[in-house]
Phi, psi and omega in degrees: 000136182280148173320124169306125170298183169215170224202126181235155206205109174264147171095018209255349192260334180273179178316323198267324188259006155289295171334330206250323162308307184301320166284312190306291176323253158026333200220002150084023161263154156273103206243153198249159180193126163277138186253159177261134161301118175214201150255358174200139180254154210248048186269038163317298210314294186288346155306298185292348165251039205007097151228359193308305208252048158224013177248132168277110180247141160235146205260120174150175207238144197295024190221332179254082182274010181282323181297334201266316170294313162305354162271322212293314199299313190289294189284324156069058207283154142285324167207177184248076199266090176263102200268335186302124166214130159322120199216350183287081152331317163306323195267335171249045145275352177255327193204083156291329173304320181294316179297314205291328201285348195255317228256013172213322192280320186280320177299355178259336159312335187268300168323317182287293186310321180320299172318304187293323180297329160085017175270136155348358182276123185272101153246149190230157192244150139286118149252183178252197158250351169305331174313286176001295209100178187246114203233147167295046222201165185255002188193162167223173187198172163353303195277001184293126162317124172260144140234110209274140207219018154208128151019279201315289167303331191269337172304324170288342187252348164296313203262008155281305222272324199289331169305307157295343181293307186305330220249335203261310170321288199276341157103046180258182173270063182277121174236154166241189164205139165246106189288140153243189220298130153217163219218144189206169154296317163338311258264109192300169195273005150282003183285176169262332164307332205264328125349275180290329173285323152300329188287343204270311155350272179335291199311333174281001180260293174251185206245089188245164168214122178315153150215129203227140160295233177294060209318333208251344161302149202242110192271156158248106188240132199217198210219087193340300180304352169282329184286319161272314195293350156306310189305314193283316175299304195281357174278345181269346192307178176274335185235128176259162191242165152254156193212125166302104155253126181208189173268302164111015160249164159194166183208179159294133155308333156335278198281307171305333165267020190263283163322309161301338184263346140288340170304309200285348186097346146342158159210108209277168188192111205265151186181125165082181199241152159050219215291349180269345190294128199228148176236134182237179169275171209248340164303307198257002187059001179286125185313076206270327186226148145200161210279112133309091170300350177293327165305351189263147183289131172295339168233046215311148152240130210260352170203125184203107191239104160262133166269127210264011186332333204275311200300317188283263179353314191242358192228346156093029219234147180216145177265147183259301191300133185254158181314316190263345153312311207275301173321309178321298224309312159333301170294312218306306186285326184339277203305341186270333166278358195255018151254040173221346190260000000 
């Protein structure tokens, strides 16, 4: 029987990177994941998909890459999925050094070893669509210009572009893949899909009122596990690449609660403008959401629609889950995940 490859995975405790540990096991990889030193660990995710005792962990943080390059030396991985990144766009307007040292200085430490090393390893980065920016354009794809409008995002476009540099010099198998928004019951609870949908949740127990920022950025939200399985197409194409995944849809953040609060049996109904504006049901006069300023992002990007023609053209790969798929899949799970958090 042949060696099982093995598959290392930074980021493996989040939404993506549990997902992405459940296919690997699945497709008969041994997989490695890094955890951050903490006192408590956020392994719900892998629990909830019982993989918890079939993942192999390593402990330490994405800035101690002398530690990361000794597993990599110890464990010799077939590939690298580097999903862990600073990723709070607010905080990294408070400490931008710290984000370029987690999400550019330390993944190019990594990279520099790869090279060096003559070892074999297939890597792939997560990037966003947060790079973009807020740009003139009805989509954005491959060929878009990025402008990146926070610490955060221009740190994602450093170590993208150095990822294609790299990939192009040494003729190694380096990839990104740029995701835009996808969303699962996994989804942390700061997100704004997740956000609503629990709360909506809630609401039918207790007497609450949503608050939500900037109702009107217009998202492409797709369904994550559909999302890692891109990440595995492009790590398998023959030639590597970077690849645009979105839908090729988009809506409001608005329009995405419209929607939820019909799912849930709500009939939403809008009364006042810009910070004042509140939505009530329409049955009951009751007061279900209204705008908080404390929610708007300091640097907002207000449209962001991708287009995946490339990904489909050479790798065949398309999302099947639609925006009100994703909702269902969401209310389904809600209540069943949260005997697991």
């Amino acid at each position: 029987m042949p060696n099982k490859k093995i598959a290392f995975i930074t980021g493996i405790t989040g939404q993506d990177g549990s997902y992405l540990a459940k296919l690997l096991l699945q497709k008969n990889y041994k997989v490695f994941g890094l955890v951050r030193r903490s006192s408590t660990y956020k392994y719900f995710r892998l629990k909830y998909l019982n993989i918890l005792e079939k993942v192999n962990f390593v402990y330490g943080e994405m800035t101690e890459t002398d530690f990361i390059i000794d597993q990599l030396k110890k464990i010799r991985p077939n590939v690298f999925y580097n999903l862990a990144a600073q990723s709070f766009v607010k905080y990294s307007f408070d400490n931008p050094k710290y984000t370029n040292s987690v999400n550019y200085k330390s993944v190019k430490s990594i990279l520099d070893y790869i090279i060096n090393s003559k070892l074999k390893i297939k890597f792939y980065q997560a990037s966003t669509s947060e790079m973009y920016g807020n740009i003139n354009c009805g989509y954005q794809d491959e060929k878009t210009k990025f402008n990146p409008n926070s610490p955060y995002a221009l740190s994602k476009v450093k170590i993208h572009n150095l990822v294609k540099k790299y990939r192009n010099k040494y003729k190694l198998f380096f990839c990104s893949g740029i995701l835009f928004n996808h969303e699962s019951p996994l989804r942390g609870s700061e997100f704004v899909t997740k956000k609503i949908i629990s709360h909506l949740v809630k609401m039918k127990k207790i007497n609450s009122v949503l608050e939500l920022g900037n109702i009107y950025a217009v998202r492409d939200w797709g369904y994550a596990p559909e999302y890692v399985k891109a990440m595995y197409s492009i790590m398998q194409a023959k030639i590597p690449e970077d690849y645009v995944v979105a839908t090729s849809n988009s809506i409001t953040v608005k329009d995405f609660f419209i929607r939820c609060c019909k799912k849930i049996g709500y009939n939403p109904i809008f009364k006042g403008r810009g910070i004042n504006e509140k939505c009530y049901d329409k049955r009951t006069g009751r007061l279900i959401m209204r705008i908080n300023k404390k929610y708007f992002r300091e640097s907002e990007l207000y449209h962001l629609k991708g287009r995946p023609l490339k990904i489909y053209k050479d790798l065949g790969f398309k999302t099947k889950v639609n925006v009100d798929d994703l909702i269902s899949i969401m209310f389904k799970e809600e209540l069943k995940l949260t005997h697991f958090i």
